[in-house]
C-alpha positions in Angstrom: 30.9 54.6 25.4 33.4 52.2 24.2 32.5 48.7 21.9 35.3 46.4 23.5 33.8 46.7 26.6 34.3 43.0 27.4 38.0 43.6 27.4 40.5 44.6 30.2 44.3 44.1 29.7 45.7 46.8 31.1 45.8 48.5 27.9 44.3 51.8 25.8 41.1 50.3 24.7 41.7 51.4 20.7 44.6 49.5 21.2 42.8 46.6 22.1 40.0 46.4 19.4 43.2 46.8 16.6 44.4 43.8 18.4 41.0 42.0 18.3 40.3 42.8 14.8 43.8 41.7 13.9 43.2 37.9 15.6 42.1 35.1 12.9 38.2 34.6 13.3 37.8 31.1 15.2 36.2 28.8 12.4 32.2 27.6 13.1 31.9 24.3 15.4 31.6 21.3 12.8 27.6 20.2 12.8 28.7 16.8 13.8 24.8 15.2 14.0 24.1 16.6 10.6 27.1 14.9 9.3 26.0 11.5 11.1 22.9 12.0 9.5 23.7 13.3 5.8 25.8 9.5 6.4 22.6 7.7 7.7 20.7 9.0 4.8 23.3 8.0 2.0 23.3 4.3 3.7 19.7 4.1 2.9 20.2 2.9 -0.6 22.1 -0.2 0.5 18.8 -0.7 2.5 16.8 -0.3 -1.2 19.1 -2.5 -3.2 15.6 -4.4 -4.5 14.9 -1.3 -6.6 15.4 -0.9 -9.9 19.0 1.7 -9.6 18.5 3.3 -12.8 14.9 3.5 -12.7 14.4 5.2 -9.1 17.0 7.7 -9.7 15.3 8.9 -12.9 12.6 9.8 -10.5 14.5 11.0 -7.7 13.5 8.8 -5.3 17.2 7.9 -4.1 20.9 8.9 -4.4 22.7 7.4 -6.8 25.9 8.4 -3.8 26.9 10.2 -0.8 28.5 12.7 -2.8 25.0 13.8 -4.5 23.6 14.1 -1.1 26.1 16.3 -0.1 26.8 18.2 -2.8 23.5 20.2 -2.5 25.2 23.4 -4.5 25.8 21.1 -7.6 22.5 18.6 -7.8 19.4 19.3 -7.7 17.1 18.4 -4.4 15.8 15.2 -4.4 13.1 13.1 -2.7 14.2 11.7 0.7 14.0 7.9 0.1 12.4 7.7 3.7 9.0 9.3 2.6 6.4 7.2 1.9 6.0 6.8 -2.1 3.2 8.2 -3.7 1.6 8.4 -7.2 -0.9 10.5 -8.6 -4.0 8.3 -7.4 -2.7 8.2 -4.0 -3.3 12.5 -3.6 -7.0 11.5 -5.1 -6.7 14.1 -8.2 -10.7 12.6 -9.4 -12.0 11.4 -5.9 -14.2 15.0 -5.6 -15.0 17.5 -7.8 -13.8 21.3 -7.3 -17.3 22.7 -5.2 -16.3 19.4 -3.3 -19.7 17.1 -4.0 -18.7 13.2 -3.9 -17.9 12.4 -7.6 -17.7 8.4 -7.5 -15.8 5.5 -5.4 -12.8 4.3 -4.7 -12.1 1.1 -3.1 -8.3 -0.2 -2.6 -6.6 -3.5 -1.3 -3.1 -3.9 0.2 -1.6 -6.6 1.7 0.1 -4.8 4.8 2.5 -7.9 5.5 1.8 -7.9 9.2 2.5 -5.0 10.8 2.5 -6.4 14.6 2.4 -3.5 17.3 6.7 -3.8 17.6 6.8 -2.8 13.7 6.5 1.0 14.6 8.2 2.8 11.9 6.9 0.6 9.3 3.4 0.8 10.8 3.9 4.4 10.3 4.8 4.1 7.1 1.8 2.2 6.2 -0.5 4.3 8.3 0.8 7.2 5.7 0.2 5.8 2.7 -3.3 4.7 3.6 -3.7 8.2 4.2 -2.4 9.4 0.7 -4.9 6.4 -0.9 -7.9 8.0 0.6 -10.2 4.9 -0.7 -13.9 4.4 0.6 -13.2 1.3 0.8 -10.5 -1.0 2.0 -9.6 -4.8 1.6 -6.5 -5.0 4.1 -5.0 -8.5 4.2 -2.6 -10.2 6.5 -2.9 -7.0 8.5 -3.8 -5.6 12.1 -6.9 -4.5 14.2 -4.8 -1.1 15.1 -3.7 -0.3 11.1 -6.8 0.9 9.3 -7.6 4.3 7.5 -9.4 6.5 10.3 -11.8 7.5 12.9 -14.6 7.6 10.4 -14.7 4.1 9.1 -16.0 1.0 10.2 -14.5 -2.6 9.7 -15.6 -6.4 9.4 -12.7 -8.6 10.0 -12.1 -12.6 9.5 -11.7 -14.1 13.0 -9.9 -17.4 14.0 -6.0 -17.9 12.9 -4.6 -20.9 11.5 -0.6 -20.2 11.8 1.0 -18.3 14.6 0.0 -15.0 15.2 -0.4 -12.4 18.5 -3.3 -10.1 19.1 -5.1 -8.0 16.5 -3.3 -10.1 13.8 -5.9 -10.4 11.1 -6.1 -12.4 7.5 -8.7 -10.3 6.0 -10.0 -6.7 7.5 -13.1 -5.1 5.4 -13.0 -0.5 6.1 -15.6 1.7 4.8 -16.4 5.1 5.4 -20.2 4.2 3.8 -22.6 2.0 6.7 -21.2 -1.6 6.7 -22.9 -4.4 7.8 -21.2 -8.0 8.4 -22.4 -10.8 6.5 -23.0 -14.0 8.5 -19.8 -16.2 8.6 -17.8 -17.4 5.3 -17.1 -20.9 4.5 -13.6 -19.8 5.0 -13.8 -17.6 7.9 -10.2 -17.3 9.1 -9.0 -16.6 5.3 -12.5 -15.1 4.4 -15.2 -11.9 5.4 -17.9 -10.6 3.6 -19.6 -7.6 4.2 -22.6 -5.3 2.9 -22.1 -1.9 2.0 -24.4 1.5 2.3 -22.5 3.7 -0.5 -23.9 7.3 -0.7 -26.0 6.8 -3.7 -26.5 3.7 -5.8 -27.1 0.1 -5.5 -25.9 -2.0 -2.4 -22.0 -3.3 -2.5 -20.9 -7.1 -0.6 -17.5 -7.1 -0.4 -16.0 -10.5 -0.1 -12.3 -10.2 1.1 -10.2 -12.9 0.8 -6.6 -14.6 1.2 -6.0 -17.4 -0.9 -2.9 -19.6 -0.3 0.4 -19.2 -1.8 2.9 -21.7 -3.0 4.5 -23.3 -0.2 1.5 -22.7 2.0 -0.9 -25.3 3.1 -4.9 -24.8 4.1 -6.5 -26.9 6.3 -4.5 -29.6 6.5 -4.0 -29.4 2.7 -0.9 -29.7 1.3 0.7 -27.1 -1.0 2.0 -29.9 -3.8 0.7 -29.1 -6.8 -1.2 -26.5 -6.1 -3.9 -28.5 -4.1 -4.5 -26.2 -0.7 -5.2 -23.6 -3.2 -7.3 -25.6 -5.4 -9.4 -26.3 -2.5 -9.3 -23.0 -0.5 -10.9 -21.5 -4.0 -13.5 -24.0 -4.5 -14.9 -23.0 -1.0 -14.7 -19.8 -1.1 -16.2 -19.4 -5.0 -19.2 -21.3 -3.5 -19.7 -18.7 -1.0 -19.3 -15.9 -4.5 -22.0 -18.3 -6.5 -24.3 -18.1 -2.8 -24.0 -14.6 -2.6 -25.3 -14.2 -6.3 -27.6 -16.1 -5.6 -29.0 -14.3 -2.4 -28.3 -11.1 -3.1 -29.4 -10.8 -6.9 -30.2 -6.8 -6.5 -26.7 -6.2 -5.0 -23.2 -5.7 -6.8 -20.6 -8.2 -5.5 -16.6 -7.8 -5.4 -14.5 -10.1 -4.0 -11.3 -8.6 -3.4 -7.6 -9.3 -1.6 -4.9 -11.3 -2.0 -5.2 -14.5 -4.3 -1.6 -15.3 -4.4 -1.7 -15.9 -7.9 -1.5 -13.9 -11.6 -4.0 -13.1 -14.2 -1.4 -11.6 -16.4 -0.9 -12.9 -20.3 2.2 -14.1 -18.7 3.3 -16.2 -15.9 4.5 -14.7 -13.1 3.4 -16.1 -9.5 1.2 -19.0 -8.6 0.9 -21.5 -11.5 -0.5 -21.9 -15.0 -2.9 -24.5 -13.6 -4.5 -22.7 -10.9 -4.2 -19.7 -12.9 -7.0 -21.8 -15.6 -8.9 -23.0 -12.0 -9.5 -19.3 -10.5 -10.5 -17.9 -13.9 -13.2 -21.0 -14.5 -14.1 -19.8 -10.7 -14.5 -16.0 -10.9 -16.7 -17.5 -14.8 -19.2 -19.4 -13.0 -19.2 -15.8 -9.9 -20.0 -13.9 -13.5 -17.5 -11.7 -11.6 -15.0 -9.9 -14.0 -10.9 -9.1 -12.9 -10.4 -5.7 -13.4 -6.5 -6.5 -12.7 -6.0 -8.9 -15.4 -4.4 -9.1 -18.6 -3.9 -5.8 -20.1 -5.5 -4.2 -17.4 -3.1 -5.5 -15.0 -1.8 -2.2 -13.2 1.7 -4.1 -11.7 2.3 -5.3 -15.4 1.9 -1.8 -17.1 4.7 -0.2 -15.5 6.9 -3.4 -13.9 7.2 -5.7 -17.4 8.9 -8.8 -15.0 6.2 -8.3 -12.4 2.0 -9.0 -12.4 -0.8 -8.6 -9.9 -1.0 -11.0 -7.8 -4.1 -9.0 -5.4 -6.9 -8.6 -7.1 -10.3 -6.8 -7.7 -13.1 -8.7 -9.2 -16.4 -7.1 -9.5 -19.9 -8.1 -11.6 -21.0 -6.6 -14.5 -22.6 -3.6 -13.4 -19.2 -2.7 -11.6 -17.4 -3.1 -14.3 -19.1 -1.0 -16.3 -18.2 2.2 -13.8 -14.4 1.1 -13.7 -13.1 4.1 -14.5 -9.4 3.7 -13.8 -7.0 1.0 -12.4 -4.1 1.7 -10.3 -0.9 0.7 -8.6 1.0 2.0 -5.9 4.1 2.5 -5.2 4.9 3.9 -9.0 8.1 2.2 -8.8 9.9 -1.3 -10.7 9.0 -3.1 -7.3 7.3 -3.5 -4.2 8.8 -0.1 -1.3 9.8 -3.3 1.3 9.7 -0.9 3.9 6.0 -1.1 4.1 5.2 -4.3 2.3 6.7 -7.0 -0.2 3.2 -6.0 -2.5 1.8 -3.5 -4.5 -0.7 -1.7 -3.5 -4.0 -1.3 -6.3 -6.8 1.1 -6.3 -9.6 1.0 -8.3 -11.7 4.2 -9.4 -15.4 4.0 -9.8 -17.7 6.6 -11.6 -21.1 7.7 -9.6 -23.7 5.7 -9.8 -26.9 6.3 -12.0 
């Protein structure tokens, strides 16, 4: 038996494996695709330039250069910036208890900035971080009949458009994993939807989801100077809260979504007028923001930043707020999924 079998020179074969193990050993094939994609990755932070730098590399969320990435020997492995971001709500640390009995609610609202059917990375993107959320309950705004949270929910959805928008496209979409129920038709119903809601154990829920208009945008004709198509977009839609009250004394109300406008101590979107106008509102509701002020989730951990989507339950709610959250857990909005924070609200069992 010989082990150069492969060879035939004309030569001994000893001869021929001293040669063989006397030749320079050819040097591995360069990994080209890695390489292109080690450079894709390091390009992503040009892409991120919104971020706060110092802030997202302290949580290794990006690269502060291409020679980090590569580098892996010297620095320590880091978060690939193309993962959805997640904080500690988002994996539902209190949503169920260890034997795995339902320990409360949680109800969430994102504005999903229109993820149209061609948006298919960013769709999934969303789709995964509705996932992390794992609410009961979702508000969805400017969003999509094809983007909600799962087989096992239901939805009521706003119908009607008033600006340009394809298929599926949605102002408001209402998700629950409890029975839902839609409420007849808001006074708003392309910006508005209400809907009644089963939860496991406890008193009946209406949701009332809602987008308000935002500076620059009109509402039925209603100019935007001064802050007037707002002004009257809330003073039909509070009606419908003060209604629902009204109707519905043995139920808990929230009215929930994007309102386009701070609660914070101070300013940051909207304006300080309309700011007094939707406080007088959610007053006369008896409906309480649990995203205002010093609760405000955005303001905690982004100073130059506020909520501007909001969750406004009555009393009884309020008193089984357990925590208040934002999502992602970084200085801004992750624009690959939306220009808004996400907020999720935490609500102790009922009884």
């Amino acid at each position: 038996m010989t082990t150069c079998a492969a060879v035939s020179t004309g030569t001994s074969w000893p001869a021929q494996c001293l040669a063989l193990s006397l030749r320079p050993r050819r040097q591995p094939r360069r990994d080209r695709r890695a390489e292109s994609a080690v450079s894709r990755d390091c390009c992503t932070i040009s892409d991120h330039a919104e971020l706060d730098r110092a802030a997202a590399v302290s949580q290794g969320t990006l690269y502060t250069s291409c020679r980090e990435r590569v580098g892996a020997a010297s620095y320590p492995v880091m978060q690939r910036v193309r993962r959805p971001l997640r904080n500690p709500v988002a994996v539902g640390q209190e949503k169920r208890s260890r034997d795995g009995v339902f320990s409360g609610m949680r109800v969430a609202t994102w504005n999903v900035a229109r993820p149209v059917p061609s948006a298919r990375r960013r769709r999934k993107l969303v789709a995964g971080q509705i996932q992390a959320v794992e609410a009961d309950v979702w508000v969805l705004t400017e969003t999509h009949d094809d983007v909600g949270p799962g087989p096992e929910y239901r939805s009521a959805s706003t119908s009607g458009a008033d600006r340009a928008s394809g298929p599926g496209e949605r102002w408001v979409s209402i998700w629950s994993r409890f029975p839902i129920e839609p409420l007849p038709s808001t006074s708003d119903p392309v910006r508005a939807v209400a809907a009644r809601i089963a939860p496991a154990r406890g008193t009946p829920l209406i949701v009332y989801g809602t987008v308000l208009p935002w500076l620059g945008s009109s509402w039925r004709g209603i100019e935007a100077v001064d802050g007037k198509a707002f002004e009257a977009a809330l003073d039909v839609q509070a009606a419908d809260w003060r209604a629902i009250r009204r109707i519905h004394p043995d139920h808990d109300l929230m009215v929930a979504g994007d309102f386009n406008q701070d609660l914070a101590d101070t300013h940051y979107y909207g304006s300080r007028a309309n700011r007094l106008r939707l406080t007088a509102a959610l007053q006369q509701a008896d409906l309480i923001a649990l995203t205002a002020s010093g609760d405000d989730p955005v303001r905690r951990g982004s100073p130059t930043n506020a909520c501007i989507d909001h969750v406004c339950v009555s009393e009884a709610l309020r008193r089984r707020c357990r925590s208040v959250h934002r999502w992602p857990d970084t200085p801004r909005p992750d624009r690959r999924m939306s220009d808004h924070f996400g907020i999720a609200v935490e609500f102790s069992p009922a009884g």
